[in-house]
N, C-alpha and C positions, 0 to 999 in steps of 0.2 A: 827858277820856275815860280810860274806868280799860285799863290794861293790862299783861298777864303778862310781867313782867319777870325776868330773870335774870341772873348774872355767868356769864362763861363765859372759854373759851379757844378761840376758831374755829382751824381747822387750816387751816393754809397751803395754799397751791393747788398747790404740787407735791404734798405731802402726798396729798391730795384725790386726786389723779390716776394717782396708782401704786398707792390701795386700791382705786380704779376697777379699774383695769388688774386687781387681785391678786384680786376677789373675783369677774371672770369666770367663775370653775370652780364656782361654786354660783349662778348663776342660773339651772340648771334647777329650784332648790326653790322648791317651791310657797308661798312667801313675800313677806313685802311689803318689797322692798328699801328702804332711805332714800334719798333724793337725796344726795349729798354737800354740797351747802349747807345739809344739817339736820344733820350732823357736827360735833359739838365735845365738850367737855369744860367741865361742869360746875364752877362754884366755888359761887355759893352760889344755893341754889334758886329758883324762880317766886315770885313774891310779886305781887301787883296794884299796881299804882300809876298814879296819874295822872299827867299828861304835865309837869307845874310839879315836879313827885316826878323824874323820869327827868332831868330837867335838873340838881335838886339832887343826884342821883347821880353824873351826869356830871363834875361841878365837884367833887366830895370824891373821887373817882378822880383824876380830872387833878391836884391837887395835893400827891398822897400819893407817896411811895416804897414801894415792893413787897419791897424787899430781892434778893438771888440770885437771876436768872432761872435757872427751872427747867430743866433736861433732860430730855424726856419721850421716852422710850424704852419700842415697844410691841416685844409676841415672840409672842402669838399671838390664833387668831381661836378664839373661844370659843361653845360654849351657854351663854346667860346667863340669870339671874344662877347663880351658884354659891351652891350650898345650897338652892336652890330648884328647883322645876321648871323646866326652859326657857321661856322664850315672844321672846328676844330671841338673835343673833350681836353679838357683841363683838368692838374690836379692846382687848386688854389687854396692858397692861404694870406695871411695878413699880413702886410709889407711890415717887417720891422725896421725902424728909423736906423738901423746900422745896415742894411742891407743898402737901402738910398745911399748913405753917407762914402758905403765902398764904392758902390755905381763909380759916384761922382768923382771920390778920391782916386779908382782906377785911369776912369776919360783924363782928368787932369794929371796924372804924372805922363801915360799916354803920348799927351799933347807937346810936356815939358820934352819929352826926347825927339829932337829937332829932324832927328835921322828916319825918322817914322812917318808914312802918310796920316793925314790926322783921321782920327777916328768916324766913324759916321753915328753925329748928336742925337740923342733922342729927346724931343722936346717934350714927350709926354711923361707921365710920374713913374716910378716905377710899381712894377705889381706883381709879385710874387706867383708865379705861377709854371707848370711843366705840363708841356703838349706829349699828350699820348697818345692822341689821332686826331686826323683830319679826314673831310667831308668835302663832298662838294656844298654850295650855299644852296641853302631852300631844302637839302633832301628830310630833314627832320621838322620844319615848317609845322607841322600838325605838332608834334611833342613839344618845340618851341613856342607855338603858344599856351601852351598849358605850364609848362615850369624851364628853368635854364637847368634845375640843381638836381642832377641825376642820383647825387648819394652824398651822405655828412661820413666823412674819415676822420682820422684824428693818426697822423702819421707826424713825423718831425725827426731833426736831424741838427746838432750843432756844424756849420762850418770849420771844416780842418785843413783845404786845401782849396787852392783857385786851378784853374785849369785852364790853358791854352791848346784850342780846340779847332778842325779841321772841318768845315763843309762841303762837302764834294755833292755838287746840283747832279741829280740822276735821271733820268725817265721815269723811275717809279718813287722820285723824292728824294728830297735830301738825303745823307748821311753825316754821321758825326764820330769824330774821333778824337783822344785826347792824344796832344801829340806829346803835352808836357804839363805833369802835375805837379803844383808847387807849394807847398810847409804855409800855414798861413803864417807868417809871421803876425805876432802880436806888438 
């Protein structure tokens, strides 16, 4: 059975629980909050794969080293994306150069297993960030021109585990699941 697969980085459960707590002061907007078990951070994108594929992904993760666990350190909650119209809130923070370096080293070992469809590249940098709702575009247009940066946080978390994660497309949106969490090895 084919299914959308991702690399990721799920947010710890204290994490999880203090943006809970932090993003009470804007659920009066007319928006579609996320769950917080749809919370994570992106390594390398959805690709489809069958279930014999997710396995072999599992095993060239588990035997690999990752190098320096990251420090991910966000500072505020954002209109997102930047450069664009809004249609999403971010929590962001400041790409750490090990963060990039995992990106990359994850797409390339990825690539190296011949048995795998290859990954789908992202040619843009990466950027630290976790979607905790979306919008249609234009509905905040008045608040967007007056500022993108809804509130300054200071939240952070060392990387412990990578995660291979499940998107099932819904009517009312994504969802995400980790199907399998894996030891970062150093």
């Amino acid at each position: 059975m084919k299914r959308r697969i991702f690399i990721a980085v799920d947010l710890p459960g204290e994490l999880k629980t203090k943006i809970s707590e932090m993003i009470k002061q804007w659920h009066w907007l007319p928006i579609r909050w996320l769950k917080p078990e749809n919370w994570h951070i992106t390594l390398v994108p959805p690709v489809y794969l069958e279930d014999h594929e997710v396995e072999l992904l599992k095993a060239l993760l588990q035997k690999r080293r990752f190098g320096q666990r990251p420090t991910l350190s966000f500072r505020r909650v954002i209109l997102a994306p930047p450069g664009a119209p809004a249609r999403m809130i971010w929590l962001e923070g400041k790409t750490p150069p090990e963060l990039g370096k995992l990106e990359k080293k994850l797409e390339r070992r990825w690539v190296e297993e011949a048995r795998l469809p290859p990954p789908k590249h992202e040619s843009r940098e990466p950027h630290l960030h976790v979607t905790i709702a979306r919008f249609k575009p234009g509905e905040f247009r008045q608040l967007e021109s007056k500022t993108r940066v809804l509130g300054e946080v200071d939240l952070g978390f060392e990387v412990k585990e990578i995660a291979i994660m499940e998107s099932q497309l819904k009517p009312t949106g994504a969802e995400y699941s980790t199907i399998y969490a894996i030891p970062y090895g150093v």
